[in-house]
MIMAR-405472 format. One line per 10 residues: their letters; for each residue y, z, x of N, C-alpha, C, O, CB. Coordinates in pm, 1 decimal, m for minus. Glycine has a CB too. Layout:
<rs>
a	Y:Z:X:Y:Z:X:Y:Z:X:Y:Z:X:Y:Z:X ~ ...;
</rs>
This chain:
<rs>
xxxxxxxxxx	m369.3:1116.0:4789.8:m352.9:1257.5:4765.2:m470.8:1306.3:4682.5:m494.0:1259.5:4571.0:m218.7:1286.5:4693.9 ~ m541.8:1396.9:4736.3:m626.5:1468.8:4635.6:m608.2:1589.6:4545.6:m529.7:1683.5:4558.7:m717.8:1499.5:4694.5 ~ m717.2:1560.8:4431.5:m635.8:1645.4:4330.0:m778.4:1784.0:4383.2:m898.9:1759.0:4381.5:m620.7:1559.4:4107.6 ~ m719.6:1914.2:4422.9:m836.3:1959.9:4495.0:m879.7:2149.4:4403.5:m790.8:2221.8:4358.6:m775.1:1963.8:4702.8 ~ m931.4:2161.4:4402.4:m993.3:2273.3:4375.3:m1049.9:2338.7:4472.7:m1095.6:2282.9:4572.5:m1071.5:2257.4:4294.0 ~ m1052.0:2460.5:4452.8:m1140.4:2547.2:4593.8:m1238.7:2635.0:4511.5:m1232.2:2685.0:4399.2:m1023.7:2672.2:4713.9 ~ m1351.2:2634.6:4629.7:m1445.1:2724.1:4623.4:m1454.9:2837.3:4712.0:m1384.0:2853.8:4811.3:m1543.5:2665.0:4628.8 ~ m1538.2:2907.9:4675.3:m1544.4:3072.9:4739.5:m1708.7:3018.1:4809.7:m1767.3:2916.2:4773.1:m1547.2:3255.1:4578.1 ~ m1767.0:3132.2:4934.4:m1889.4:3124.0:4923.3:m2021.2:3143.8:4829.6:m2131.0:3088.9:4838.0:m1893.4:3166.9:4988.1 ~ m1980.3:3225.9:4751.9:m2044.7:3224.5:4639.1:m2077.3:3118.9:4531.2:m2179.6:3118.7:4462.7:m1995.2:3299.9:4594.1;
xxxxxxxxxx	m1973.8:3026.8:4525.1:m1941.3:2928.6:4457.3:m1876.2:2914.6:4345.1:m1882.2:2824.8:4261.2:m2016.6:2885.0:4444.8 ~ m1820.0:2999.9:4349.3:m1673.5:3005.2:4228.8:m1597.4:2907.9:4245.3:m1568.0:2864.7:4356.8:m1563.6:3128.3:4236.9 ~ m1552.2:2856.7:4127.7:m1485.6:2748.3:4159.4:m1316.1:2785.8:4096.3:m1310.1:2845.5:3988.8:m1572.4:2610.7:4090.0 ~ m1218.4:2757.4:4149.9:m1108.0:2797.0:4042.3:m976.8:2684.1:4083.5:m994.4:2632.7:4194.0:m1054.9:2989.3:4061.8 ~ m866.9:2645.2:4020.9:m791.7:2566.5:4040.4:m643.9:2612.9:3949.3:m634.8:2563.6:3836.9:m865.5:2439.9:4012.5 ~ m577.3:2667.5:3976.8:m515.5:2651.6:4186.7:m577.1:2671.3:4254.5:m690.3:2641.4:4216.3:m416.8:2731.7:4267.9 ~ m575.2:2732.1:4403.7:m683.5:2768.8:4463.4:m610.7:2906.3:4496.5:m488.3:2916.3:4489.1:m743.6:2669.0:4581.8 ~ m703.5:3024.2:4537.7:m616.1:3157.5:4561.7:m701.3:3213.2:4684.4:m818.8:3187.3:4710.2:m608.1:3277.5:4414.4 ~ m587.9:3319.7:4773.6:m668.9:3338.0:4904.9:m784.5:3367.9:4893.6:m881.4:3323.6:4955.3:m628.3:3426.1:4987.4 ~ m777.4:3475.2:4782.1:m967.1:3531.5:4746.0:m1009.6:3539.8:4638.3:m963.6:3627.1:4564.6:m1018.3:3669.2:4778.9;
xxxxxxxxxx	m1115.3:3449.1:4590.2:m1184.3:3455.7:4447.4:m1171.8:3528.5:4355.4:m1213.8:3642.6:4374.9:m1287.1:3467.5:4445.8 ~ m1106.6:3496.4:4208.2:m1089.1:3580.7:4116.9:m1209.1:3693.7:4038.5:m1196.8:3791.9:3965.3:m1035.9:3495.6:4036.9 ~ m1351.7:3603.8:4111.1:m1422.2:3624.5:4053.4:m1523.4:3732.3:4118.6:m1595.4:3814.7:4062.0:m1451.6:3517.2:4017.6 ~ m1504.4:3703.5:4263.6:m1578.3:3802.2:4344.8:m1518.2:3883.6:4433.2:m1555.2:3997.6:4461.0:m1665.1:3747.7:4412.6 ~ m1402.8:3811.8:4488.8:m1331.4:3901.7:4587.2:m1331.0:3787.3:4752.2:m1251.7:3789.0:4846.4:m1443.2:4083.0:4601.7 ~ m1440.2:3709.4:4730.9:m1502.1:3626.9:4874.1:m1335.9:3513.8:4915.1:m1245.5:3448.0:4863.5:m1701.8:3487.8:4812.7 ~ m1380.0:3550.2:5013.9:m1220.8:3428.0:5104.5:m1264.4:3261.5:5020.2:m1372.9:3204.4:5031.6:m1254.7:3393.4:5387.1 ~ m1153.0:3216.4:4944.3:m1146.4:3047.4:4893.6:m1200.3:2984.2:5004.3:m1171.4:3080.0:5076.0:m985.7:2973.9:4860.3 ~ m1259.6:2898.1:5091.3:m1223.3:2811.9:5223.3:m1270.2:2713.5:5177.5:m1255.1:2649.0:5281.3:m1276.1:2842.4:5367.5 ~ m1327.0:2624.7:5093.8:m1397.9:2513.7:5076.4:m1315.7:2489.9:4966.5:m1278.8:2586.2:4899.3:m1551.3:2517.3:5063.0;
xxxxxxxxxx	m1263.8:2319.7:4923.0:m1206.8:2246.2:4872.8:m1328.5:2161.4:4814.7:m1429.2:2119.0:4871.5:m1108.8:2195.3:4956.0 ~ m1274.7:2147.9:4647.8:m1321.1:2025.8:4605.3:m1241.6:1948.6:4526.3:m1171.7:1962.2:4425.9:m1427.4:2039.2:4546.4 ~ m1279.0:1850.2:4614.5:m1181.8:1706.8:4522.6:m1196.6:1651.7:4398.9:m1287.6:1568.9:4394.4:m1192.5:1577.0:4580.8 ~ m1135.9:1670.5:4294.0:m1131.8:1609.3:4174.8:m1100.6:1503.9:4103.5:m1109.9:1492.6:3981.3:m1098.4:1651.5:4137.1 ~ m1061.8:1423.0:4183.2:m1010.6:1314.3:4160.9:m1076.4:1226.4:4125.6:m1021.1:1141.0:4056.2:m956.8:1281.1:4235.2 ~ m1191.5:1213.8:4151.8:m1265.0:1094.5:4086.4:m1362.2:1171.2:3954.7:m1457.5:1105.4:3912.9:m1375.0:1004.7:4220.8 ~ m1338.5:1291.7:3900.6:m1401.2:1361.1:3793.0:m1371.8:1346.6:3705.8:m1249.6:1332.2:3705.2:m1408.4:1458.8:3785.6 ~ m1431.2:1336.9:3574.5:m1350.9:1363.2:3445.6:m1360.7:1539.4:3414.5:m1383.3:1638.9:3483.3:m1427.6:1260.8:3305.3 ~ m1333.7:1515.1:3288.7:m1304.2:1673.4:3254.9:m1305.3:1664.8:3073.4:m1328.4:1558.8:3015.1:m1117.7:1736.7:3334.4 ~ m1284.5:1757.4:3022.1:m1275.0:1773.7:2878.3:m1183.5:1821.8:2822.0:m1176.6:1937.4:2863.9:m1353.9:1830.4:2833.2;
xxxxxxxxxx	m1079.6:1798.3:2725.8:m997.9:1859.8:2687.7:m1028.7:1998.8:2600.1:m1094.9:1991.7:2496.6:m934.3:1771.0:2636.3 ~ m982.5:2109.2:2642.9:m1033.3:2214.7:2569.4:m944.4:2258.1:2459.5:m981.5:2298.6:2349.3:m1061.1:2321.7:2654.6 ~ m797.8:2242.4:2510.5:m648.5:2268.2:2374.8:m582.8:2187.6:2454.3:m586.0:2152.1:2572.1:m547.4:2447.4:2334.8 ~ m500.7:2161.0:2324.7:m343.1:2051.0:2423.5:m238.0:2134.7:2319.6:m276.1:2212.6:2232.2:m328.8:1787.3:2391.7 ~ m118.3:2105.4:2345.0:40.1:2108.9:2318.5:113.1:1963.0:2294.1:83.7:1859.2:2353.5:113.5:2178.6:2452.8 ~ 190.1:1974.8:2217.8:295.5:1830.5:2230.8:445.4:1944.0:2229.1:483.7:2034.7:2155.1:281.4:1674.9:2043.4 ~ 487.2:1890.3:2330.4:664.2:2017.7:2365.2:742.9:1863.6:2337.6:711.3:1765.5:2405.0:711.4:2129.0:2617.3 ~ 840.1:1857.4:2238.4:911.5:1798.3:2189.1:1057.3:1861.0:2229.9:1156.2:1815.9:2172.1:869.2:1789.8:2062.7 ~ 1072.5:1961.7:2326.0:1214.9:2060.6:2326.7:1198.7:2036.9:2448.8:1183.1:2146.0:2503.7:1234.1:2231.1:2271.4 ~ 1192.0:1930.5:2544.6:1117.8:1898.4:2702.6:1258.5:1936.6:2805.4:1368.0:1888.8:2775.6:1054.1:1685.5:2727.0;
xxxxxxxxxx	1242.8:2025.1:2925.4:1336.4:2058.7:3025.1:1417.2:1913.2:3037.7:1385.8:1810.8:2976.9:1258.9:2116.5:3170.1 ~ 1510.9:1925.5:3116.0:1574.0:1819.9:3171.2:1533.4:1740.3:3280.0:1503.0:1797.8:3384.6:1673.2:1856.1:3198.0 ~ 1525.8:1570.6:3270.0:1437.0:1544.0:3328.1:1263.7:1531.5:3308.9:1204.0:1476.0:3401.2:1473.1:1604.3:3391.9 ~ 1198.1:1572.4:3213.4:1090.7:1569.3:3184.8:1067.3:1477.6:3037.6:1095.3:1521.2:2925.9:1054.9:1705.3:3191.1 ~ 1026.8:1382.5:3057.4:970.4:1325.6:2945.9:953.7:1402.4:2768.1:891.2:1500.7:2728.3:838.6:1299.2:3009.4 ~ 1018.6:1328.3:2716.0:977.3:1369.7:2540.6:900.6:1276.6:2447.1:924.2:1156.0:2455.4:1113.0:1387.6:2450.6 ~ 838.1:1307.8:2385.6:748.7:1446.6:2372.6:668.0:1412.1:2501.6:654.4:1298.2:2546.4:639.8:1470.6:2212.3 ~ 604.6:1552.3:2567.2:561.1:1567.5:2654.9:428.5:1635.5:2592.9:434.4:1703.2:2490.2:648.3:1622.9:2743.7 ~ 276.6:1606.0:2681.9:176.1:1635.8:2583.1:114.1:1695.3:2658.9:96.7:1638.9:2766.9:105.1:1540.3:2510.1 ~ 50.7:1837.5:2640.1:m8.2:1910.1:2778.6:m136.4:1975.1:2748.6:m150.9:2049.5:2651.7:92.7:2030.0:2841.6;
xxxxxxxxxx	m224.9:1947.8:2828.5:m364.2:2041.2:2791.8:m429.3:2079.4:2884.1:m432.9:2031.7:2997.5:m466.5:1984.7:2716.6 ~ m502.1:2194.8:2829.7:m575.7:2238.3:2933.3:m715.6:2164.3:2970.4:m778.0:2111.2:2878.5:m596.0:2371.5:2904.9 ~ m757.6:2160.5:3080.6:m898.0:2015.5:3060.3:m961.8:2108.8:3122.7:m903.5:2200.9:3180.0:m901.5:1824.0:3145.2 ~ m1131.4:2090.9:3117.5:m1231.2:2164.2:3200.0:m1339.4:2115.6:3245.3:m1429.0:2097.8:3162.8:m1272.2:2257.8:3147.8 ~ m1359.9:2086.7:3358.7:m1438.2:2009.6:3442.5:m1554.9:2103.8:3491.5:m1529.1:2223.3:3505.7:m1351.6:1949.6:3559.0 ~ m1696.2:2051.5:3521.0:m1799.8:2065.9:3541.7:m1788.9:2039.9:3704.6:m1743.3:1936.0:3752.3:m1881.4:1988.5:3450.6 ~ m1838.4:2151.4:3782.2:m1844.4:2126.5:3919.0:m1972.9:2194.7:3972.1:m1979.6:2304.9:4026.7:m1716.2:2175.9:3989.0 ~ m2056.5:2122.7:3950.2:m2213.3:2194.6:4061.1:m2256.0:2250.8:3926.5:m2366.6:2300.2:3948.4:m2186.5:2355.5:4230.3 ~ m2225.6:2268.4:3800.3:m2257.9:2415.0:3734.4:m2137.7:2475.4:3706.7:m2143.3:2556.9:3614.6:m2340.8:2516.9:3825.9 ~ m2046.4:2462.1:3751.3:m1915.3:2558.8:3766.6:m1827.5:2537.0:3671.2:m1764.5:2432.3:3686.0:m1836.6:2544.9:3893.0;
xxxxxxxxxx	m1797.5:2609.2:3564.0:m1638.6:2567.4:3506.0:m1503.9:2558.7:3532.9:m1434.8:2660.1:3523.3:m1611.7:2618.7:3433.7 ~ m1475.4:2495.7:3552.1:m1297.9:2542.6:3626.7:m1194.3:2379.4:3539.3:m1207.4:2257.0:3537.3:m1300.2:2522.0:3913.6 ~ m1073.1:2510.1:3466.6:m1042.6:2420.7:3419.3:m874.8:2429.8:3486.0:m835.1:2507.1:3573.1:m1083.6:2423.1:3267.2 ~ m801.1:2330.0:3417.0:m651.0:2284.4:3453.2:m571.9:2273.5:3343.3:m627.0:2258.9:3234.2:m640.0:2151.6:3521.8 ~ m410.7:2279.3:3353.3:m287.3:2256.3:3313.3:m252.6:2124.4:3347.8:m261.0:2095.8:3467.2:m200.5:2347.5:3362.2 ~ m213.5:2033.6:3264.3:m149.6:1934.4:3310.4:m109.5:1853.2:3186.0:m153.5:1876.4:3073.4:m228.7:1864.9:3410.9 ~ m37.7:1773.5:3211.1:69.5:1664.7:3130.3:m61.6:1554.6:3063.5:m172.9:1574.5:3112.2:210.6:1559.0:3272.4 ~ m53.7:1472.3:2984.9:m130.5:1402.3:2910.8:m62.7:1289.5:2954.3:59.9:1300.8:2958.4:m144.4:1433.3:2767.0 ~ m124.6:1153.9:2997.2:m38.6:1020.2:3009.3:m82.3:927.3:3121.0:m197.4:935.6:3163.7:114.4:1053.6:3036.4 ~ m25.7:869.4:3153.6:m108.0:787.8:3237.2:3.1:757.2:3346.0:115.5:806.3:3334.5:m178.0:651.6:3158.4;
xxxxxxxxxx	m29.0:680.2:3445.0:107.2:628.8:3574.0:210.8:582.4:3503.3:317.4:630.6:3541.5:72.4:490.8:3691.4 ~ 223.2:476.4:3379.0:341.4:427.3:3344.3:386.1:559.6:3216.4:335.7:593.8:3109.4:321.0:248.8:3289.9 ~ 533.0:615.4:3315.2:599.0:705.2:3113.3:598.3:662.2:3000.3:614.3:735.0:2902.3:746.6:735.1:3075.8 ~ 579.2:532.3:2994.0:634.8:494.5:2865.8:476.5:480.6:2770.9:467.6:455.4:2650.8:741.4:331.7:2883.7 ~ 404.3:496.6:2832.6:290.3:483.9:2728.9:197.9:630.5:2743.0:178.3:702.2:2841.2:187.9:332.2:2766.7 ~ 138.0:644.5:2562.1:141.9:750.8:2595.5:0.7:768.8:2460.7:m34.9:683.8:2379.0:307.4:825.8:2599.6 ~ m48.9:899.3:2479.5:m256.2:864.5:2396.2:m211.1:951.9:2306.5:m119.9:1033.7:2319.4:m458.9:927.8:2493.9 ~ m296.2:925.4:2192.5:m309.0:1076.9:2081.0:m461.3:1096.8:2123.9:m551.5:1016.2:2146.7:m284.7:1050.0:1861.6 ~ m452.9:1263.9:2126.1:m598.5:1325.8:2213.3:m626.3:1427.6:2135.3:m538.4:1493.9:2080.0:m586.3:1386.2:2381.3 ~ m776.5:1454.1:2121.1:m826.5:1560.3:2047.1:m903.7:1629.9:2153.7:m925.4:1598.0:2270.6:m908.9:1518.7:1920.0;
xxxxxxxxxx	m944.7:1748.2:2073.0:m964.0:1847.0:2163.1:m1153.0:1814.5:2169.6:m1209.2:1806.2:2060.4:m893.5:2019.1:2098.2 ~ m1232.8:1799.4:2289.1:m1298.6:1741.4:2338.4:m1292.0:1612.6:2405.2:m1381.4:1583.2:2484.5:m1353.9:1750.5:2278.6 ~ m1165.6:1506.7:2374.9:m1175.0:1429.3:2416.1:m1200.7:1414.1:2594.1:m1160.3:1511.8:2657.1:m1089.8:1390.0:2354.1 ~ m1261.0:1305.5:2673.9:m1299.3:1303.0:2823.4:m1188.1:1249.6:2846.9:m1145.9:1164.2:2768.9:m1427.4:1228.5:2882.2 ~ m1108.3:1290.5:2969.7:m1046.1:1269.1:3049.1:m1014.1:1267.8:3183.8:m1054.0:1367.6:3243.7:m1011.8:1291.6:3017.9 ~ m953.8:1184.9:3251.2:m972.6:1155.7:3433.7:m825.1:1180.1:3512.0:m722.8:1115.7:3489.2:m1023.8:960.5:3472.6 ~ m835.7:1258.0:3581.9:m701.7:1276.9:3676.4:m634.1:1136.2:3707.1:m698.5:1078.9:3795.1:m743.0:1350.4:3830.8 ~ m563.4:1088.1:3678.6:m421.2:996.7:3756.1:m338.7:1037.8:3828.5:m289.2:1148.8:3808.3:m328.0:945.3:3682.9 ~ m294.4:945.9:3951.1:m172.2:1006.6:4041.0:m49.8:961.0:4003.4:m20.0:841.7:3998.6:m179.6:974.9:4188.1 ~ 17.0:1045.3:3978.6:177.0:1024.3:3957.3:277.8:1059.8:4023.9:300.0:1179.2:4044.1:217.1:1067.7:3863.7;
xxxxxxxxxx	375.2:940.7:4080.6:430.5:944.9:4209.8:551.4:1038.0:4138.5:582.7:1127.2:4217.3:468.3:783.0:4294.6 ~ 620.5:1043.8:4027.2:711.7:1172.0:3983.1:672.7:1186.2:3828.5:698.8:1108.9:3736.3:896.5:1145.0:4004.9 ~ 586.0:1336.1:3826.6:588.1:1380.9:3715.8:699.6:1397.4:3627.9:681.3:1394.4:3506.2:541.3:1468.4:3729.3 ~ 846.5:1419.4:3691.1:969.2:1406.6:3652.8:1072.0:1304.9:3701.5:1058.1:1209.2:3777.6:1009.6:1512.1:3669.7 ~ 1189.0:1356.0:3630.9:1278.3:1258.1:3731.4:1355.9:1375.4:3821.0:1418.6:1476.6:3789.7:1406.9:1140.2:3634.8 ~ 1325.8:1321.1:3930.5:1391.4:1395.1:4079.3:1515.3:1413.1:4064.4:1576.2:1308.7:4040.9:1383.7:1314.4:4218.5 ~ 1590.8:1526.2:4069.8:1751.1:1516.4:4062.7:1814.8:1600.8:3941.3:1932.8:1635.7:3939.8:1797.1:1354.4:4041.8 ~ 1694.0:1637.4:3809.9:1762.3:1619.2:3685.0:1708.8:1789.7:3669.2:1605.7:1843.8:3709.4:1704.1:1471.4:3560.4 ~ 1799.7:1831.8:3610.6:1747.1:1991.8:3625.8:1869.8:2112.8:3623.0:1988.0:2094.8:3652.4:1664.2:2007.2:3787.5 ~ 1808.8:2234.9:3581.0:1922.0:2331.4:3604.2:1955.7:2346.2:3791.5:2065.0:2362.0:3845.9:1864.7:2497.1:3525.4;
xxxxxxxxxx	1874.5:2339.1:3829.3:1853.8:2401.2:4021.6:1873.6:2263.7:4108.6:1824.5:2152.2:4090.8:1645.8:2478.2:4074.3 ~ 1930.3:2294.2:4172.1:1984.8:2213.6:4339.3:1851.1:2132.6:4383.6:1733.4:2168.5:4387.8:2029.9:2356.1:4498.9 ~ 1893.2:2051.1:4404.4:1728.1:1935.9:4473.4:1691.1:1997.1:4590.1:1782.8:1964.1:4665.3:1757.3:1740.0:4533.0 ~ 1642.6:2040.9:4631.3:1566.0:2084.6:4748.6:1533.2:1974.9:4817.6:1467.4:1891.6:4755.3:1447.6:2160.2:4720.7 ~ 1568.0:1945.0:4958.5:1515.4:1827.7:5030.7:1385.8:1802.5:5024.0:1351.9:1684.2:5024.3:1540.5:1831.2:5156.0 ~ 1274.6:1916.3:5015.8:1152.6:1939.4:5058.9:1038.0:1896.3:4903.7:923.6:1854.1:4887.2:1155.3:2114.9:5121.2 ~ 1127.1:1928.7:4837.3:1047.8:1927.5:4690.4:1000.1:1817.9:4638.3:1079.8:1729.4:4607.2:1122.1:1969.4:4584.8 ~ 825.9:1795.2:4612.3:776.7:1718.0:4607.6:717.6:1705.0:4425.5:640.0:1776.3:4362.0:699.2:1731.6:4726.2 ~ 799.7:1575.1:4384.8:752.1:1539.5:4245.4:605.2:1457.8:4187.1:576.3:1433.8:4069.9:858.7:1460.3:4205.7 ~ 536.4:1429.7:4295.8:439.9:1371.3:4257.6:309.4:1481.4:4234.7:299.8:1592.6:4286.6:423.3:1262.4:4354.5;
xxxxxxxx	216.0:1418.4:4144.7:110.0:1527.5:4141.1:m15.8:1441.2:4053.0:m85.4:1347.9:4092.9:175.7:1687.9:4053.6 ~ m15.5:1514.2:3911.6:m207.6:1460.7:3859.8:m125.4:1460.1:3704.1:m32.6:1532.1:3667.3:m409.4:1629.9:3888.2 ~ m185.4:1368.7:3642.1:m164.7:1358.5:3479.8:m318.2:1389.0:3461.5:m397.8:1413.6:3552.1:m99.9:1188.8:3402.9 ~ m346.2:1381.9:3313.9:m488.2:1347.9:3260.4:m463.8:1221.4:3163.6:m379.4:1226.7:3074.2:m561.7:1484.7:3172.7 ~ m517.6:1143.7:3179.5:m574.4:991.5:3080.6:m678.5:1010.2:3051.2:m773.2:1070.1:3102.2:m587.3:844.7:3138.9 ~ m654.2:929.4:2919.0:m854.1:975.7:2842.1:m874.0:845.7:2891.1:m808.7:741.4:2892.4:m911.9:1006.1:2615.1 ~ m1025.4:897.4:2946.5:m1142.0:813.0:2940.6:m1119.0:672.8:2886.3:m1081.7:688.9:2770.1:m1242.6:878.6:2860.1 ~ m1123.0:556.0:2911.9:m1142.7:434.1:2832.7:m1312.3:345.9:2816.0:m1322.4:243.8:2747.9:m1033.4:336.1:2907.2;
</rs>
């Protein structure tokens, strides 16, 4: 699974990806894969009051990756494939996308499981 970002023709880069560039207006159509990138932590969170189903404390930051020149940064959980281990991170620290087959546990929640609903996605791990 790739962790993907899109570009505009211009070369905006932004992540999520959106039909048309926040920045110019130009149609997204080009994808870039992030997955083998690091990135920088710019702020994090530790949420100790974590939904149901979601890991406590749960540690979240925003990271910002260098693409061509481009800044484009992300939301995501702090941690690595196994839950149970888990980093203290400062703000600059380098960090690399991981795949995680359930960011949560499937099932656990205020709302009905959706057959379709997919729990896997991207952590950030610092750099070793």
């Amino acid at each position: 699974m790739a962790f993907e970002a899109y570009r505009c023709r211009n070369g905006h880069v932004t992540y999520p990806g959106h039909t048309l560039c926040p920045e110019c207006g130009a149609k997204q159509d080009e994808t870039v894969d992030l997955t083998d990138e690091t990135a920088e932590i710019v702020t994090w969170t530790e949420s100790t009051a974590t939904p149901p189903g979601v890991r406590e404390p749960n540690t979240l930051a925003i990271v910002e990756f260098d693409v061509d020149g481009e800044s484009v940064r992300a939301l995501g959980q702090i941690g690595s494939t196994d839950d149970d281990e888990s980093f203290d991170v400062e703000t600059g620290d380098e960090v690399e996308p991981v795949y995680v087959e359930e960011l949560r546990e499937p099932g656990v929640g205020l709302k009905p499981v959706d057959a379709d609903q997919e729990w896997d996605g991207y952590r950030f791990q610092p750099v070793q």
